[in-house]
C-alpha positions as CSV (number, residue, x, y, z in Angstrom):
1,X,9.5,5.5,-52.7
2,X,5.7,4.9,-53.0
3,X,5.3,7.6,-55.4
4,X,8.4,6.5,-57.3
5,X,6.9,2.8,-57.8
6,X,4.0,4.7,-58.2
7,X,2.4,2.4,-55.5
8,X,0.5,5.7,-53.7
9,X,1.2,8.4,-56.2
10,X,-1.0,10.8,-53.6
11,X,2.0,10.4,-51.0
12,X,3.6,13.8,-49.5
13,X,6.8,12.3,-48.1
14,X,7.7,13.2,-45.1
15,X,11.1,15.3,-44.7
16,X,12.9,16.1,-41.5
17,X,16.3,16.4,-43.4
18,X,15.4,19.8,-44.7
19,X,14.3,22.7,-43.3
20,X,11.0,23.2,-43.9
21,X,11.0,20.4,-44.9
22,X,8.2,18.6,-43.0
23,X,5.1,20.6,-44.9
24,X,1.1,20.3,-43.5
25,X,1.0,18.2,-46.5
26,X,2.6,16.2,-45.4
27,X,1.1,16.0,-41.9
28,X,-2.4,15.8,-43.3
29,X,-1.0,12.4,-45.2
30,X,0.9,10.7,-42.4
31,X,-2.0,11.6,-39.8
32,X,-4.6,8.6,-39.0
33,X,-7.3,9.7,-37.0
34,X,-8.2,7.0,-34.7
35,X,-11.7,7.0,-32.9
36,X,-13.2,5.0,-29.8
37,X,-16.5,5.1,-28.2
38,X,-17.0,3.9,-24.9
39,X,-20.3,3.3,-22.4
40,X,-21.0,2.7,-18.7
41,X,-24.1,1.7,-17.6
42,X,-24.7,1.2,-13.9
43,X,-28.3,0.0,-12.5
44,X,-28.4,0.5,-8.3
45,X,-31.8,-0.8,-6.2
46,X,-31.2,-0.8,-2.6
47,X,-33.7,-0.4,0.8
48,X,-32.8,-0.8,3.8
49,X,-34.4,0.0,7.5
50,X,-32.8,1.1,10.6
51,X,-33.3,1.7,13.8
52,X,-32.5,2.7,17.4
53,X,-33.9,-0.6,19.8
54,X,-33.3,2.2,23.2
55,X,-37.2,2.4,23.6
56,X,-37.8,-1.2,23.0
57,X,-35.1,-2.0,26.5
58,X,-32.9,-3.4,23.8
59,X,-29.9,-2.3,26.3
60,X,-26.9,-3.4,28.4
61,X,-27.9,-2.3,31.8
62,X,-24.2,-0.7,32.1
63,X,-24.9,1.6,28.9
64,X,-27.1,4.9,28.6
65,X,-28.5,4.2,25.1
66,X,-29.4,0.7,23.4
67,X,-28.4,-1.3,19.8
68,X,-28.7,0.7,16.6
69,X,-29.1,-1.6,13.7
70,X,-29.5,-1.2,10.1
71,X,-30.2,-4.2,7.8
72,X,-31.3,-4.0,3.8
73,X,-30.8,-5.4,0.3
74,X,-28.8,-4.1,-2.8
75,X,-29.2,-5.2,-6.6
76,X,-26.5,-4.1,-8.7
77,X,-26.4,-4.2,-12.6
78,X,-23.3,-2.6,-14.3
79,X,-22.5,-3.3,-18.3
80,X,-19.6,-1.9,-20.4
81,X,-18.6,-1.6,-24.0
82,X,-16.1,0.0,-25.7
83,X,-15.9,0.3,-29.5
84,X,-12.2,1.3,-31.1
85,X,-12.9,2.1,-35.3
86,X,-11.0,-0.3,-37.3
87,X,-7.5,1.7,-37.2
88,X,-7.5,1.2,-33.5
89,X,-8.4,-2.8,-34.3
90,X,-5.9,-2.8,-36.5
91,X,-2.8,-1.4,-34.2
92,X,-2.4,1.5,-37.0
93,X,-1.8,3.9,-34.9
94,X,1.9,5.3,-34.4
95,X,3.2,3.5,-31.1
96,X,0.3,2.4,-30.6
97,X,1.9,-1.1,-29.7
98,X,-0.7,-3.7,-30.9
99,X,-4.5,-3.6,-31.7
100,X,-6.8,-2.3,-29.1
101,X,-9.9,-4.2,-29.4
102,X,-13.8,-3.8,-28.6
103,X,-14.6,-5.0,-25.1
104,X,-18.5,-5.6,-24.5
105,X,-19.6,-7.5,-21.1
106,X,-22.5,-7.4,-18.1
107,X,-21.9,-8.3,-14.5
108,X,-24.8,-8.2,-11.9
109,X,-24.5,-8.7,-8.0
110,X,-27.2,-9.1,-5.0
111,X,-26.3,-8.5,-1.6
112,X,-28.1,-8.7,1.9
113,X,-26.0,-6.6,4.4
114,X,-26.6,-5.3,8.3
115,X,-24.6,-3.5,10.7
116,X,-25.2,-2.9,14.4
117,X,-23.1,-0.9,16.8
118,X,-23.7,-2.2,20.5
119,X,-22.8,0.1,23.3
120,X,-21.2,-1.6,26.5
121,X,-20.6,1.0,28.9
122,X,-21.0,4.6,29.3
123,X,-20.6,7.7,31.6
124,X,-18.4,5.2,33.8
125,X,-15.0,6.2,35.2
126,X,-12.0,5.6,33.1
127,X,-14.9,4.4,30.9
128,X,-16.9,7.3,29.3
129,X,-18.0,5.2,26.3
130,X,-17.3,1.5,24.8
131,X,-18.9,0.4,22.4
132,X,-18.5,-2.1,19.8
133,X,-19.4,-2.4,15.8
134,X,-21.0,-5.4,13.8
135,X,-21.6,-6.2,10.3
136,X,-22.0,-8.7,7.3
137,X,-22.6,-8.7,4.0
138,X,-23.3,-11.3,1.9
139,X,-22.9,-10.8,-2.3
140,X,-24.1,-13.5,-5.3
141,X,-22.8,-12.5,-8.5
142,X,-23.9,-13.3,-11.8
143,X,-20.4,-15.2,-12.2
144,X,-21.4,-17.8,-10.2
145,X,-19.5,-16.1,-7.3
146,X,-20.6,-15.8,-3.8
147,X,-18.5,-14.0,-0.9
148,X,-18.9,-13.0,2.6
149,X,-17.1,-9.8,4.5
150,X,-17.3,-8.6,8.0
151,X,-16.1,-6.7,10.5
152,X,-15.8,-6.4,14.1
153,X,-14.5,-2.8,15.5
154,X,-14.1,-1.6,19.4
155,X,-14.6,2.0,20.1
156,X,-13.1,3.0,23.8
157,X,-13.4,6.7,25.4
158,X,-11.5,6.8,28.9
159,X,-12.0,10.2,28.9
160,X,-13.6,13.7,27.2
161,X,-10.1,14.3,25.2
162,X,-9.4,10.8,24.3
163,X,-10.5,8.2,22.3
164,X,-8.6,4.9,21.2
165,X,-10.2,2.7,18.3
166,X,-9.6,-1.0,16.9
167,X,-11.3,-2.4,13.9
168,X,-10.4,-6.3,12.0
169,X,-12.5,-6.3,8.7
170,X,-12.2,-9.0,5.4
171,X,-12.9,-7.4,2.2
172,X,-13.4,-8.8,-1.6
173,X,-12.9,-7.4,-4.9
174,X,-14.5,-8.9,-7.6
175,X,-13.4,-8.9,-11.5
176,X,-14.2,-6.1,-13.3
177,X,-15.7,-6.3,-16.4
178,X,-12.7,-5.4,-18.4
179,X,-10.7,-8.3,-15.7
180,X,-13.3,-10.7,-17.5
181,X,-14.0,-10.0,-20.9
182,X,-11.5,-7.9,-22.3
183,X,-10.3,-10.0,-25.5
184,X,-6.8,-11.2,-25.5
185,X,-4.3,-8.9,-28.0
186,X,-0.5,-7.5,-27.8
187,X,0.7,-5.0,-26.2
188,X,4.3,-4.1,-25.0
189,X,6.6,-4.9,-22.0
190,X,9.7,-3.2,-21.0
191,X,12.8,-5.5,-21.1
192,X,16.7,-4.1,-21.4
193,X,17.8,-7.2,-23.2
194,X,17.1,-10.5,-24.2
195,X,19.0,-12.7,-22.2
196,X,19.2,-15.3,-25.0
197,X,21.0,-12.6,-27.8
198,X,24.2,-10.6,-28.4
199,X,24.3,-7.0,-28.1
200,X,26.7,-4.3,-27.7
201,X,27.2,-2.4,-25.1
202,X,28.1,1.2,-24.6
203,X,32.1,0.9,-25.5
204,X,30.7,-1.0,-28.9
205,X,31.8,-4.4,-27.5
206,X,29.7,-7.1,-28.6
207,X,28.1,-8.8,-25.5
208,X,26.5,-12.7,-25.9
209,X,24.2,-14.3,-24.1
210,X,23.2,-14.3,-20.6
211,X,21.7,-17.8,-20.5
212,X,23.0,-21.0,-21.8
213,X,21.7,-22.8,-24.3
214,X,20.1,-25.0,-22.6
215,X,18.4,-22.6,-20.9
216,X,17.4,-20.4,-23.7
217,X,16.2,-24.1,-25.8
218,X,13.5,-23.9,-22.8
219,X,12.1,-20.8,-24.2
220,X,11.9,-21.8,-27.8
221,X,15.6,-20.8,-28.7
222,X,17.4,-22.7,-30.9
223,X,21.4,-23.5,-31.5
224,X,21.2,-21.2,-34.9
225,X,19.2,-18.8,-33.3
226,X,21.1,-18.8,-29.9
227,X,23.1,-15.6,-29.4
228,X,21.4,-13.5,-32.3
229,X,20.6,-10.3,-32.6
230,X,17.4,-10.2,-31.2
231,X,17.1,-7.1,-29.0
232,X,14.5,-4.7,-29.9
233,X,16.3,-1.6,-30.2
234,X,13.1,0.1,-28.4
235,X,13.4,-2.5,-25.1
236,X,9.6,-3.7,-26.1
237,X,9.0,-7.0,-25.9
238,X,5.5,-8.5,-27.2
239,X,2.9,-9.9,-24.8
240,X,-0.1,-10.7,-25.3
241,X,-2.8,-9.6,-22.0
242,X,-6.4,-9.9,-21.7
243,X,-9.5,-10.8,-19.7
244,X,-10.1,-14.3,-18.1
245,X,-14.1,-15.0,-17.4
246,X,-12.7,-17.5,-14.4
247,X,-11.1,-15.1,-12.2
248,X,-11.7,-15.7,-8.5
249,X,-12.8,-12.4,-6.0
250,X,-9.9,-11.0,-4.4
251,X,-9.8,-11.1,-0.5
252,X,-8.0,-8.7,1.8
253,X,-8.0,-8.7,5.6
254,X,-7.5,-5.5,7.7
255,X,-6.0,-4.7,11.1
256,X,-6.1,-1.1,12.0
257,X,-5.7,0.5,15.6
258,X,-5.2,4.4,16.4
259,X,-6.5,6.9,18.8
260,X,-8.1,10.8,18.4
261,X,-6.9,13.0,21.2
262,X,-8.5,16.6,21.2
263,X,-7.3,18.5,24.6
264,X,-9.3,20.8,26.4
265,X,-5.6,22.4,27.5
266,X,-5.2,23.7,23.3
267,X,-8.7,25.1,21.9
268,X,-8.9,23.9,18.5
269,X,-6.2,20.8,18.4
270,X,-7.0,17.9,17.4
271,X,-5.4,14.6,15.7
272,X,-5.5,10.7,15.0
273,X,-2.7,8.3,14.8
274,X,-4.3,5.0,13.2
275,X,-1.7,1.9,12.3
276,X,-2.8,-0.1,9.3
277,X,-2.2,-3.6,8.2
278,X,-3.5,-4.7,5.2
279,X,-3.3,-8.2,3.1
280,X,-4.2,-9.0,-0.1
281,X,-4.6,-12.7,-1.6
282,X,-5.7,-13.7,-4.5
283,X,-4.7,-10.5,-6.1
284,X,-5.8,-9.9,-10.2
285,X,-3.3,-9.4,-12.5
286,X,-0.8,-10.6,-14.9
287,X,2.5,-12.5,-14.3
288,X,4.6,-9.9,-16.3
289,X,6.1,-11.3,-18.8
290,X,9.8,-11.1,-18.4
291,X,9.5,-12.7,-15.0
292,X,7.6,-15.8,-17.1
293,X,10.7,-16.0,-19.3
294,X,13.3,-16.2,-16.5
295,X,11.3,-18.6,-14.7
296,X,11.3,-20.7,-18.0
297,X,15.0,-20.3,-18.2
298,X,15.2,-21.0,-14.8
299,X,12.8,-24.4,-14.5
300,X,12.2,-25.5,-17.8
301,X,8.7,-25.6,-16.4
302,X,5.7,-26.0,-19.4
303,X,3.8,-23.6,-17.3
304,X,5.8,-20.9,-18.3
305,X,7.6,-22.1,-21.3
306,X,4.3,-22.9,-22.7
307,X,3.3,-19.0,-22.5
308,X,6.5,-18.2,-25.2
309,X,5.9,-17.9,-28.4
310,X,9.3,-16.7,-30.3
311,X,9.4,-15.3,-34.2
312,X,11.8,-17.5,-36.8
313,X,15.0,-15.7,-35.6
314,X,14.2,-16.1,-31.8
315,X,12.8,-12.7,-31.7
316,X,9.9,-11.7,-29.0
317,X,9.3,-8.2,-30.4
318,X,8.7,-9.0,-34.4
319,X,4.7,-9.9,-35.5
320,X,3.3,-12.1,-33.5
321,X,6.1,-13.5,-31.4
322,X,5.6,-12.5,-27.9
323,X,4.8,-14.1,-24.4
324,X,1.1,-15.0,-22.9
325,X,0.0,-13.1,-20.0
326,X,-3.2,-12.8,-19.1
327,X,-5.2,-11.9,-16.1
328,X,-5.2,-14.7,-13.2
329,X,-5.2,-14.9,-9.2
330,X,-2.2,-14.4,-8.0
331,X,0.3,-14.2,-5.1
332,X,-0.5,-11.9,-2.2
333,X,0.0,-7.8,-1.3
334,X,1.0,-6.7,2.3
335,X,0.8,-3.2,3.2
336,X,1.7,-1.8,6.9
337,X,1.9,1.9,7.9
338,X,1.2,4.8,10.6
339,X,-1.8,7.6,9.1
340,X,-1.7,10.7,11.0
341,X,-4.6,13.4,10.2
342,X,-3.4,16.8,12.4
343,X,-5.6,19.8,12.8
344,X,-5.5,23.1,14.4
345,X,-7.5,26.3,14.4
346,X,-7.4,29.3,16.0
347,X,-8.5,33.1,15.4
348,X,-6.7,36.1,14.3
349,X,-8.7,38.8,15.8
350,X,-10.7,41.1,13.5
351,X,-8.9,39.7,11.0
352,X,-10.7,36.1,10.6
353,X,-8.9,32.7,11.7
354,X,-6.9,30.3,10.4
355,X,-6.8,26.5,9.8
356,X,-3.7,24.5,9.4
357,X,-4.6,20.6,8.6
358,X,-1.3,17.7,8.3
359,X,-2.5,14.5,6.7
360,X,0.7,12.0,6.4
361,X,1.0,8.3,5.7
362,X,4.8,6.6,6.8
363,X,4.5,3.4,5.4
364,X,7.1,0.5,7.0
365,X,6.1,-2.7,4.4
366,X,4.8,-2.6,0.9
367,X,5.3,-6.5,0.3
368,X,4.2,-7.9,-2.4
369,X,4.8,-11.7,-4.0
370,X,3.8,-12.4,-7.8
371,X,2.7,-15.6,-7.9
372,X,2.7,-18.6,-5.0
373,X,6.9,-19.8,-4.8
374,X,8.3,-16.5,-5.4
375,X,10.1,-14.1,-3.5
376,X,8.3,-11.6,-1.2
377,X,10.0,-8.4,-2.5
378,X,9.9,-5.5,0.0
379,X,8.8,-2.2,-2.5
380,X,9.1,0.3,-0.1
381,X,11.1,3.4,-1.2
382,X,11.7,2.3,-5.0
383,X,10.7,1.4,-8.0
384,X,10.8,-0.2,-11.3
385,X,11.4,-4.1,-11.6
386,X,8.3,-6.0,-10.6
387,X,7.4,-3.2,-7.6
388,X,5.9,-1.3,-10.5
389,X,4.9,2.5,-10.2
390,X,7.1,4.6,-7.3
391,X,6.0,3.5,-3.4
392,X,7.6,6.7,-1.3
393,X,7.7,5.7,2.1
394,X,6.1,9.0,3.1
395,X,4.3,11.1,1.6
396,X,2.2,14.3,3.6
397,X,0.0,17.3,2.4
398,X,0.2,20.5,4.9
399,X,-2.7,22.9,3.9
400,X,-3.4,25.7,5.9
401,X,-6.6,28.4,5.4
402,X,-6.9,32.3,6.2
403,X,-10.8,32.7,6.8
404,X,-11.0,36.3,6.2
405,X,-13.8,38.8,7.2
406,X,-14.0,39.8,3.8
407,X,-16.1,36.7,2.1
408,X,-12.3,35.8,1.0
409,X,-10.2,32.3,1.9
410,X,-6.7,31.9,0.6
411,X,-5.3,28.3,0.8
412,X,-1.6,27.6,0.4
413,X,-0.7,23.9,0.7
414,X,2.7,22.5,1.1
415,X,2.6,18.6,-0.8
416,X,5.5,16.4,-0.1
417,X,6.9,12.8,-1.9
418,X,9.8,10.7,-1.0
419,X,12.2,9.8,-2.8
420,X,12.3,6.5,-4.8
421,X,15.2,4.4,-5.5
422,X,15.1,2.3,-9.2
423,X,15.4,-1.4,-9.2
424,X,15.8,-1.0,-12.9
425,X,19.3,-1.6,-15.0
426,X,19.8,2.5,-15.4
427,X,19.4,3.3,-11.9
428,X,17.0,6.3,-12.6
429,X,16.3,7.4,-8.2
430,X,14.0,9.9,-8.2
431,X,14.9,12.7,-5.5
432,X,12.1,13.7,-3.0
433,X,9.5,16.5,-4.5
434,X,8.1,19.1,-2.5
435,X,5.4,21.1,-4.7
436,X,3.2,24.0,-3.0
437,X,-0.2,25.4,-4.2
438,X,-1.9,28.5,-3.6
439,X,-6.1,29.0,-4.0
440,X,-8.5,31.0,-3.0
441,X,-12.6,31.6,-3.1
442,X,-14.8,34.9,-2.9
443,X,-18.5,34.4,-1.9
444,X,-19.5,37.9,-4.3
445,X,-23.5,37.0,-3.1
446,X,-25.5,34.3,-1.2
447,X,-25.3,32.8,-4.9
448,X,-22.3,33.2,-6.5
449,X,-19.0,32.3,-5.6
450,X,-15.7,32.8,-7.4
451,X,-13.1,30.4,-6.8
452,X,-9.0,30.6,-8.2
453,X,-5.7,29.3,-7.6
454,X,-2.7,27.6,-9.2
455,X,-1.1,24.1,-8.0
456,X,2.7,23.3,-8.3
457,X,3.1,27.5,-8.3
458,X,7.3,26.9,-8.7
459,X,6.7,24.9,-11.9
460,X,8.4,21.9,-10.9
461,X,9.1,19.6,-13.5
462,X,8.3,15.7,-13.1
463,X,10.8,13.1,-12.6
464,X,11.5,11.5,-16.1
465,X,13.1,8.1,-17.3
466,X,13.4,5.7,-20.1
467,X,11.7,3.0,-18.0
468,X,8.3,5.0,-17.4
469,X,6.7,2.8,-20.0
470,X,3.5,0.4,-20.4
471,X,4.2,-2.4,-18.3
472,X,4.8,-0.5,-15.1
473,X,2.2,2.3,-16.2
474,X,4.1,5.7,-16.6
475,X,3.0,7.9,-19.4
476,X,5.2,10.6,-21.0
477,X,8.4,9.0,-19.4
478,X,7.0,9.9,-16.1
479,X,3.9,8.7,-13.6
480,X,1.0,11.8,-13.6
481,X,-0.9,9.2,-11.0
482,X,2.0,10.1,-8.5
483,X,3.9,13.8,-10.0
484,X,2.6,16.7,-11.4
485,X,3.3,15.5,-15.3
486,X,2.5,19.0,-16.5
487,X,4.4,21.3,-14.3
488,X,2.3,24.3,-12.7
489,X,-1.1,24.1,-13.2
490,X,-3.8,27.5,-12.7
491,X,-7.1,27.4,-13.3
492,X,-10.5,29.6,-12.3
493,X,-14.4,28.8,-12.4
494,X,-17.8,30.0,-11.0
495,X,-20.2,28.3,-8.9
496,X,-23.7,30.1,-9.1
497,X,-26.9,28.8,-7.1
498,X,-30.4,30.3,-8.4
């Protein structure tokens, strides 16, 4: 058309109805090059002294050695900027989803931190060693933040073979830069439908709204516009997400108790069992967006309602309609689990030895709450929704190692991932995936080692779905944090030392 109106005579038009059809030409018109540059600058000056108070008599008289401490200062300077070109700015780029802007900030901290570890008794019966761990540190950031973390940890060996271990610890996370000065712009959300439009569903029957129209008037709807067609044919909804320079620190606490056992009946055995219980508050993020538009619906509350912005038809997908959702303190995480770390050697006569090493989490809570007078929804074992990215319940790694005489290890590993269940509307469960890898290394000299091996060796393929898009972080209709997005995977390199 644009070289019919002769409004871009240079125009090679694009033709998928032909074969052949679709010429470089054309490509090299239709292509927009898009270019970012990005720097990270981080400034760390620390000292610190330690020491070991034994040969001062700094000592419990039931214990054979006396108080280690350690006590110092950090400074820490980090700075950030990241500069899209103009077609980035711009949102030019083919489902690109909005503009990505520029993001240029500085954050600075300094900390005064010590540790000690006190032992209590020793080389006692039923009480080889118990000892127990202090520290604190305090952090001032340039944010006008200050926070304080410590924790107190118990360390108890009844006997050679045993040792059982406790530990309570508070934690903070501050704002990252991007968390603070990221500018605000749109981006997408999943949504199946809007609940205040028609649509039809798969036997072509036209389906109205969800809400009523009172409801939906919260939101911006009006009668006209109520039960419209204003799905996006996509599911992506507008929202528009960015930094926020008054974000609190995040606070966790952490219980955690487990014990080591290494018999002297089984050479070369040992393992930990540690349980873990960890709580979040004050977590960063974003109330997603389609939970601010049923709480609208739901409460008529300005606080929500206020965050829609709807185009002329009652759209949320169409210019610069779409719903506010930037970064704030919210709601609370609750993790709780079992970590097991198995490992067992032995030797295979002249022909080297071999090492077999489990490492397994089984996870029994993954709360999680979204804002303060939500539910607490239990994300164990799915996904989707507002749980996010998949949560397996367990998930282990078996590796096991043939030391050869011959300068040669080979490493097979056997990587496991349970299965998921979707909270979403298409009810996309992902099965459990098992993937196994094979490696090995040759030390050719003192100073050159060779090193090979291929991961996922069966090729699985990844899980894929629809709903494996921006707002719960997939990438490729699958999640490559979690699966192997690219099926098997080999690769070789050379370490020398001269």
């Amino acid at each position: 058309q644009s070289v019919l109106d002769g409004s871009d005579p240079n125009c090679v038009p694009w033709n998928i109805f032909q074969e052949g059809g679709v010429t470089q030409e054309a490509i090299d018109y239709l292509v927009l090059p898009l270019f970012a540059r990005g720097t990270t600058d981080q400034e760390i000056v620390s000292g610190y002294v330690t020491g070991d108070l034994t040969d001062y008599g700094i000592k419990l008289p039931t214990a054979d050695s006396g108080v280690a401490i350690v006590a110092g200062l950090e400074s820490r300077r980090e700075s950030l900027n990241y500069s899209p070109d103009s077609g980035f700015q711009n949102g030019e780029g083919a489902g690109q989803g909005g503009p990505t802007l520029p993001v240029d900030g500085k954050l600075s901290v300094k900390e005064v931190f010590t540790e000690t570890s006190i032992p209590l008794v020793s080389g006692k019966p039923g009480m080889e060693y118990l000892g127990l761990e202090l520290a604190y540190r305090y952090s001032d950031y340039s944010t006008d933040e200050e926070t304080n973390t410590y924790k107190v940890a118990a360390d108890w060996q009844p006997m050679n073979d045993l040792r059982v271990r406790a530990s309570f610890q508070s934690a903070t996370r501050h704002a990252n830069i991007r968390e603070l000065y990221r500018a605000q712009s749109i981006g997408l959300f999943d949504m199946t439908y809007d609940p205040c439009g028609s649509r039809t569903d798969a036997d072509g029957n036209v389906v109205g709204p969800t809400a009523t129209l009172a409801e939906c008037q919260n939101t911006g709807i009006t009668a006209a516009t109520y039960g419209g067609g204003i799905d996006s044919p996509a599911g992506q909804y507008n929202y528009i997400g960015g930094g926020n320079p008054e974000l609190s620190p995040e606070e966790s606490e952490t219980v955690s108790f487990g014990f080591v056992y290494t018999p002297e009946m089984i050479s070369g055995l040992s393992m930990s069992v540690d349980y873990f219980n960890i709580q979040v508050t004050e977590a960063i993020a974003g109330i997603a967006p389609e939970t601010i538009l049923n709480k609208c619906l739901e409460t008529g509350d300005d606080l929500f309602c206020g965050a829609i912005n709807r185009g002329g038809n009652g759209n949320l997908w169409i210019g610069s309609a779409a719903i506010t959702a930037t970064d704030v303190n919210i709601g609370f995480f609750e993790t709780e689990g079992v970590d097991i770390n198995a490992n067992y050697g032995f030797e295979v006569g002249e022909y080297g030895g071999i090492d077999m090493n489990l490492i397994a989490t089984y996870l029994t809570k993954w709360d999680q709450q979204e804002f303060v007078g939500q539910p607490v929804e239990d994300c164990v074992g799915v996904w989707n929704g507002s749980c996010g990215t998949p949560t397996p319940e367990f998930v282990s790694t078996l590796r096991t190692t043939w030391t050869t005489p011959w300068d040669v290890n080979v490493t097979g590993a056997w990587r496991h991932i349970g299965g998921v269940d979707d909270l979403g509307a298409n009810g996309a469960d992902f099965d459990a995936f098992n993937y196994f890898d094979l490696s090995g290394s040759w030390a050719a000299s003192d100073n050159v080692t060779l090193r090979s091996g291929i991961n996922n060796v069966f090729d699985k393929e990844p899980p894929l779905t629809a709903d494996a898009g921006p707002s719960i972080y997939g990438n490729g209709n699958t999640f490559p944090g979690i699966y192997d997005a690219l099926g098997r995977y080999a690769f070789l390199g050379i370490t020398a030392d001269f």
